[in-house]
C-alpha positions as semicolon CSV with decimal commas, in nm:
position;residue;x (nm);y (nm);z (nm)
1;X;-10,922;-11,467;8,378
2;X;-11,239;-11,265;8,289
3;X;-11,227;-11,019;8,068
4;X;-11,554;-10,786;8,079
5;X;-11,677;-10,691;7,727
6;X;-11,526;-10,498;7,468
7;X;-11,648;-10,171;7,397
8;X;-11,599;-9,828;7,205
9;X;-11,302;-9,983;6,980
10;X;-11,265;-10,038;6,603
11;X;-11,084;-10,381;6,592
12;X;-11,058;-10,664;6,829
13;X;-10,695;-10,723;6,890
14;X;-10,500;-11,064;6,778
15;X;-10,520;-11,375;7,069
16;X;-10,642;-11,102;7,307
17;X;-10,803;-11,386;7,545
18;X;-10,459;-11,543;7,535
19;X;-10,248;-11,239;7,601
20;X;-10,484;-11,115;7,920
21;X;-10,447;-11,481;8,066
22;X;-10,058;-11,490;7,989
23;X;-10,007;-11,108;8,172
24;X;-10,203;-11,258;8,479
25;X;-10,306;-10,920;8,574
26;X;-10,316;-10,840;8,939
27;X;-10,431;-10,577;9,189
28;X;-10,184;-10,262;9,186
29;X;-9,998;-10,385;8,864
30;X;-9,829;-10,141;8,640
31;X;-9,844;-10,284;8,288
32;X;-9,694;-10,140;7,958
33;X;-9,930;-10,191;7,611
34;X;-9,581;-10,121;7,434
35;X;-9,824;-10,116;7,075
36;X;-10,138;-9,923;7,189
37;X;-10,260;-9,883;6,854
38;X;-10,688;-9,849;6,895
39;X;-10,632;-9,980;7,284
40;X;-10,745;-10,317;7,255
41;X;-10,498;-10,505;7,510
42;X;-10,516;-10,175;7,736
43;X;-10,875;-10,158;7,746
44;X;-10,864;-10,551;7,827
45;X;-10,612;-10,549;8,136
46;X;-10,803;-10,224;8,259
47;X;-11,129;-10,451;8,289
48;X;-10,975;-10,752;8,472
49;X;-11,116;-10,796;8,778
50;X;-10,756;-10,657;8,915
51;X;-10,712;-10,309;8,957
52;X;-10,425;-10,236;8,720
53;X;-10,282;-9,913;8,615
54;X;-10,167;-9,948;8,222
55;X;-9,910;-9,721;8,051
56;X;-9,957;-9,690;7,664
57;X;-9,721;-9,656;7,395
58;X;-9,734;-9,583;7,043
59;X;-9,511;-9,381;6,750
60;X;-9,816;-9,365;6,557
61;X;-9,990;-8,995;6,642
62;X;-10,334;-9,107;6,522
63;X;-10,312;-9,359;6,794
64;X;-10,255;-9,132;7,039
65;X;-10,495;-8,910;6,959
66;X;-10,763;-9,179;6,878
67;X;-10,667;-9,309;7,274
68;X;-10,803;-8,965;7,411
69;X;-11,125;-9,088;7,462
70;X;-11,034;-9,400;7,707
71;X;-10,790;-9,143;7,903
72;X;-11,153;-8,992;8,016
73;X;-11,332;-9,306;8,072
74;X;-11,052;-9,501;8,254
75;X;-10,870;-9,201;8,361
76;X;-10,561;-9,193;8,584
77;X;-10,539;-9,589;8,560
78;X;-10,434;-9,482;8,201
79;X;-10,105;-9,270;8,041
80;X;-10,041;-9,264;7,709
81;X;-9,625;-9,183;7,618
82;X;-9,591;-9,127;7,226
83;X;-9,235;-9,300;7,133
84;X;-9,135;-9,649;7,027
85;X;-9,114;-9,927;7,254
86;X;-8,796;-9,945;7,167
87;X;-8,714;-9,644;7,333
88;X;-8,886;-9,781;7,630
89;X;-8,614;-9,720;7,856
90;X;-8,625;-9,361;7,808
91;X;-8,984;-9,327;7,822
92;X;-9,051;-9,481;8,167
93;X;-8,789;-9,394;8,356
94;X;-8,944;-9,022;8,238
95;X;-9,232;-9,161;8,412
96;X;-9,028;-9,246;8,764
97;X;-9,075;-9,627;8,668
98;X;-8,815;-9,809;8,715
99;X;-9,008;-10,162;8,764
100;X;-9,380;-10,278;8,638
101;X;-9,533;-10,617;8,611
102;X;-9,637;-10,733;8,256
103;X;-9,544;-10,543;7,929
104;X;-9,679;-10,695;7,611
105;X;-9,611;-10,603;7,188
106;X;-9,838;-10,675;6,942
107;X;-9,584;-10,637;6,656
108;X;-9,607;-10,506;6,327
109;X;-9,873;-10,311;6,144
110;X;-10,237;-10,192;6,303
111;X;-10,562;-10,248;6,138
112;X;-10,623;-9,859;6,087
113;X;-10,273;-9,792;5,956
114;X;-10,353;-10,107;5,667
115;X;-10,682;-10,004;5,641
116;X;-10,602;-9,620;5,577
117;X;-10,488;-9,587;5,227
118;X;-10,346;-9,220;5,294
119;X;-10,133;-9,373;5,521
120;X;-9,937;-9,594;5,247
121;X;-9,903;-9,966;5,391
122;X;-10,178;-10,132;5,133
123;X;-10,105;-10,245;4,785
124;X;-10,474;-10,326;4,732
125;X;-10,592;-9,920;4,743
126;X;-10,402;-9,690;4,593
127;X;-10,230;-9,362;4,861
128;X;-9,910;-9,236;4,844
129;X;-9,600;-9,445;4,927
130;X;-9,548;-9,374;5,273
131;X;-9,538;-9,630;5,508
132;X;-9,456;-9,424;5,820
133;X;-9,588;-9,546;6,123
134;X;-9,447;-9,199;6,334
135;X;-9,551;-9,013;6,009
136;X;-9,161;-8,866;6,051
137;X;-8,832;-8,947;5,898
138;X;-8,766;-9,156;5,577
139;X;-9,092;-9,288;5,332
140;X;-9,093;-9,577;5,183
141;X;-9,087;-9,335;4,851
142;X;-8,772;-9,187;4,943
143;X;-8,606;-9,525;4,997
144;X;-8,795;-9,610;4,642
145;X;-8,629;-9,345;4,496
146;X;-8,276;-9,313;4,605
147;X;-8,176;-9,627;4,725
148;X;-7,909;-9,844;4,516
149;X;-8,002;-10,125;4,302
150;X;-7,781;-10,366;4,512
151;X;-7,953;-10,156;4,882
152;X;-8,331;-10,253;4,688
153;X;-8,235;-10,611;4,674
154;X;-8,103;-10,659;5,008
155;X;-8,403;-10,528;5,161
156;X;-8,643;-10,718;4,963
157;X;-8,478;-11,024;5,011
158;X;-8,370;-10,960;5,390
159;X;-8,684;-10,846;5,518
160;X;-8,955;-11,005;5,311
161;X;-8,794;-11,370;5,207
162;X;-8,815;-11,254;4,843
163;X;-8,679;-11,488;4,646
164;X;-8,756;-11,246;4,328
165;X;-8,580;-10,952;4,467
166;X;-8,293;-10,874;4,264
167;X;-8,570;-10,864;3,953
168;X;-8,768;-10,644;4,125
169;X;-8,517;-10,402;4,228
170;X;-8,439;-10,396;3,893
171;X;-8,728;-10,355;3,760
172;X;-8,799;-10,047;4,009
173;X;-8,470;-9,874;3,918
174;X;-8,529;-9,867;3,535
175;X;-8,937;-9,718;3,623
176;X;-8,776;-9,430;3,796
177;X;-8,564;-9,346;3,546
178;X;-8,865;-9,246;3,362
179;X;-9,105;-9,097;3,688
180;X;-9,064;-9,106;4,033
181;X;-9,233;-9,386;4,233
182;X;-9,479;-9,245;4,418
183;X;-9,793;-9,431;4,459
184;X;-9,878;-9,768;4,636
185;X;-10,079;-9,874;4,304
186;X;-9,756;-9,813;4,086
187;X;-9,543;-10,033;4,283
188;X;-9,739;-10,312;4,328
189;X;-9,794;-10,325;3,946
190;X;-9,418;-10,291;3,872
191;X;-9,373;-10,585;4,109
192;X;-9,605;-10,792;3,987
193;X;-9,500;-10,737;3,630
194;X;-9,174;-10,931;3,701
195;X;-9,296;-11,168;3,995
196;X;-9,537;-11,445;3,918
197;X;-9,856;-11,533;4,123
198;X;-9,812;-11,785;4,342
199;X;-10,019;-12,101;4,385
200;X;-10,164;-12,013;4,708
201;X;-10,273;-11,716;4,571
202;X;-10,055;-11,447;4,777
203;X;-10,036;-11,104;4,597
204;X;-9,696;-11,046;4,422
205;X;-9,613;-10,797;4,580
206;X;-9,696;-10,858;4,961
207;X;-9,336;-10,957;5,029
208;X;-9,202;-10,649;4,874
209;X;-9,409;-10,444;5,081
210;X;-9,382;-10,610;5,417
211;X;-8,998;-10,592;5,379
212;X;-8,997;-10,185;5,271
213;X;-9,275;-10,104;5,569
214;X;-9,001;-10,266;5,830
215;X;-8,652;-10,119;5,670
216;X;-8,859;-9,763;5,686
217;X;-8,977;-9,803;6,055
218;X;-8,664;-10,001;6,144
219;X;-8,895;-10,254;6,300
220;X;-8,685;-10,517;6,378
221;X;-8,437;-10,265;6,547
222;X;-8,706;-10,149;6,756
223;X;-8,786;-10,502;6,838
224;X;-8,436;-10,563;6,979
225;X;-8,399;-10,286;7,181
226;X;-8,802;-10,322;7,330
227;X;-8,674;-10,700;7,441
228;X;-8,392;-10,577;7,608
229;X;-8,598;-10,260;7,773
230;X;-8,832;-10,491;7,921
231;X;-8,546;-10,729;8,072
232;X;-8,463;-10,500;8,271
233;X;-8,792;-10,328;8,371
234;X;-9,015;-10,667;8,424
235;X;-8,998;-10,729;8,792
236;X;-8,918;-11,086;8,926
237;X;-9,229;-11,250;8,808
238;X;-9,318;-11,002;8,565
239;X;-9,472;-11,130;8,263
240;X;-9,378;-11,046;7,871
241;X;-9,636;-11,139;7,574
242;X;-9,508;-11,090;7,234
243;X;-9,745;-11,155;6,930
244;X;-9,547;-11,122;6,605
245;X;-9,670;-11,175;6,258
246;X;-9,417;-11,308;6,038
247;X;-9,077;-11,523;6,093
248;X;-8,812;-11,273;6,116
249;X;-9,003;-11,093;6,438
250;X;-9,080;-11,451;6,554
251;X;-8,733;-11,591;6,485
252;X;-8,611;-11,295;6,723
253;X;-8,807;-11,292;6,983
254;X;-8,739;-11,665;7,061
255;X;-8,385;-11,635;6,991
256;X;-8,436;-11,338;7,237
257;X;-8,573;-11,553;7,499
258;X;-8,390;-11,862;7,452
259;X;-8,074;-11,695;7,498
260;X;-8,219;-11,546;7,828
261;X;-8,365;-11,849;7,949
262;X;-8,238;-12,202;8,128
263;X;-8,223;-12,282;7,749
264;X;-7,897;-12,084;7,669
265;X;-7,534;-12,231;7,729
266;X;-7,346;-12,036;7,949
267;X;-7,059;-12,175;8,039
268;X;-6,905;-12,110;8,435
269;X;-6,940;-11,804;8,605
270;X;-6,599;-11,708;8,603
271;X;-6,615;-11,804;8,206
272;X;-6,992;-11,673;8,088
273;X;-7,083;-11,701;7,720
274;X;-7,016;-11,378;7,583
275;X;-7,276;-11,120;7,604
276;X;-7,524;-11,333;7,818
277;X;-7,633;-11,278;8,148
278;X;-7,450;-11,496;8,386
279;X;-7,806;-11,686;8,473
280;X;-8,157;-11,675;8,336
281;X;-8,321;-11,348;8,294
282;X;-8,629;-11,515;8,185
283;X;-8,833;-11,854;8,233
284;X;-9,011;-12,028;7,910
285;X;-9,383;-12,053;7,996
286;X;-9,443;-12,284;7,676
287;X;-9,144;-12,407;7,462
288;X;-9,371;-12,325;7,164
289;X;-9,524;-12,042;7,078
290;X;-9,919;-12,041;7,092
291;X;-10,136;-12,037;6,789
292;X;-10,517;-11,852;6,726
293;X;-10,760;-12,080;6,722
294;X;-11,015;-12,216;6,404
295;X;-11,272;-11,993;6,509
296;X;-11,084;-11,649;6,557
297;X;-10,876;-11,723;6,225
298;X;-11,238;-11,736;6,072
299;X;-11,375;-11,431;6,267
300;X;-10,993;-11,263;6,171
301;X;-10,828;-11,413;5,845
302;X;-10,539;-11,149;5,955
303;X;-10,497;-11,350;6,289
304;X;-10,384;-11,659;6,140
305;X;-10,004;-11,572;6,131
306;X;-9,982;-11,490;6,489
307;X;-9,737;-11,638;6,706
308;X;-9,767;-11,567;7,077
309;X;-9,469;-11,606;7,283
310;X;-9,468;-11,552;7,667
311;X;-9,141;-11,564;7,953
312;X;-9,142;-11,486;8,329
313;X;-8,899;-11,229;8,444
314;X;-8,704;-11,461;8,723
315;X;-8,480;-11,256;9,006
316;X;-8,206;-11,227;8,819
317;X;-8,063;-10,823;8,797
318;X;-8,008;-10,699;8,506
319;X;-7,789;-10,306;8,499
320;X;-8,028;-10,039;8,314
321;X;-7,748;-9,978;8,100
322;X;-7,819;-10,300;7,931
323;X;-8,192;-10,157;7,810
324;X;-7,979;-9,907;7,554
């Protein structure tokens, strides 16, 4: 597949070479960027040699606003819906979709969000304690602040494989006895005052904040209900590319898949396992997930947890009810 040069975009996206060639894009294709973010992937399937028409999606308000600019240059061939992926369902049939042909999630946290120190996802630069991809609901502060002891611990330990986490909860509750948590900078020193470095040389408190950023934007919530969204939109054929960043999305996304695949046990048709489709939704197009390469990890330290996973939508119907 060839992919004409990138232009007029802050960040290259993760295994984007990999995810164009898995998506197969092809002439009069609707496909759904279900992570926008700068428009990376978008601007990517929009200069195949296909003529594709892309929908964009994104909580984040910056990135919608930031994707202004390639609504003029690309034009009607481009929409961007601000929502979550995993209200998907919602979103296109809003649209008068009720079928498109690739839909791919690059999972996680953006470059701009990270690199944005207002925006509160960095322990290395010091912003408020935010976290907020939508820049709505719950902070990260507020959970901070009010959350239980025992809530703290589960979290940490749940969500960012924390093996420290009932020492650091602790250690959070007695600090705001004395002043409110507020700032990134304060709770990555608290953390690191009761968690030791690590050999490989991992900040302290990296778990801690991977596991708050994903109870406050529900992420792995949203995750589940964006797999199940684009079951039932993909058309037979239709492709799905999921790059995830850490185990617990990666862990979910194949169980996902396996479970939807010729992989799952499912018993007779008069008998089906319980709560999976009667026959395979999807079809495996590699048993293991795909990898960056040497030379991108150098070009992108950031890239070299990625985990690309990609199924083909087989014929199989699945009821729209089932995307809730």
């Amino acid at each position: 597949m060839n992919i004409m040069p990138q232009t007029h975009q802050e960040h290259i996206p993760v295994m984007l070479r990999e995810v164009i060639d898995a998506l197969a894009p092809r002439d009069s294709g609707i496909y759904i960027d279900g992570t926008f973010g700068r428009g990376g992937y978008s601007r990517a399937i929009l200069n195949t040699s296909a003529t594709t028409n892309v929908i964009g999606i994104d909580r984040d308000p910056d990135a919608i606003t930031a994707g202004q600019a390639m609504i003029r240059e690309f034009g009607p061939r481009l929409r961007l819906l601000h929502g979550t992926f995993g209200d998907m369902q919602n979103l296109l049939t809003a649209q008068g979709l009720s079928q498109v042909d690739g839909i791919t999630f690059d999972l996680g946290v953006s470059s701009p969000q990270i690199d944005k120190a207002e925006r509160g996802f960095s322990f290395q630069e010091d912003g408020p304690l935010d976290m907020r991809m939508s820049r709505e609901g719950q902070s990260a502060a507020t959970l901070v602040n009010t959350a239980s002891e025992t809530d703290l611990a589960t979290i940490i330990y749940k969500y960012g494989d924390e093996r420290f986490s009932r020492r650091i909860a602790h250690r959070i509750i007695e600090a705001r006895q004395e002043a409110p948590i507020e700032r990134t900078t304060q709770l990555a020193s608290l953390i690191r005052s009761v968690v030791p470095r690590s050999k490989d040389g991992v900040d302290p408190a990296t778990r801690s904040f991977q596991a708050l950023r994903i109870a406050v934007n529900d992420e792995l919530g949203e995750l589940e209900r964006g797999l199940k969204a684009a079951e039932v939109f993909l058309k037979p054929e239709g492709r799905l590319a999921v790059v995830s960043f850490h185990s617990l999305e990666d862990r979910c996304v194949k169980a996902f898949l396996r479970d939807r695949s010729e992989s799952a046990p499912r018993g007779s048709r008069h008998t089906p396992t319980k709560g999976l489709p009667v026959k395979p939704t999807f079809c495996l197009m590699t048993r293991k997930p795909q990898v960056p390469s040497a030379t991108e990890i150098e070009a992108n330290p950031r890239s070299r947890s990625a985990r690309l996973r990609v199924a083909q939508r087989t014929n199989v119907t699945i009821p729209t009810e089932n995307a809730a």
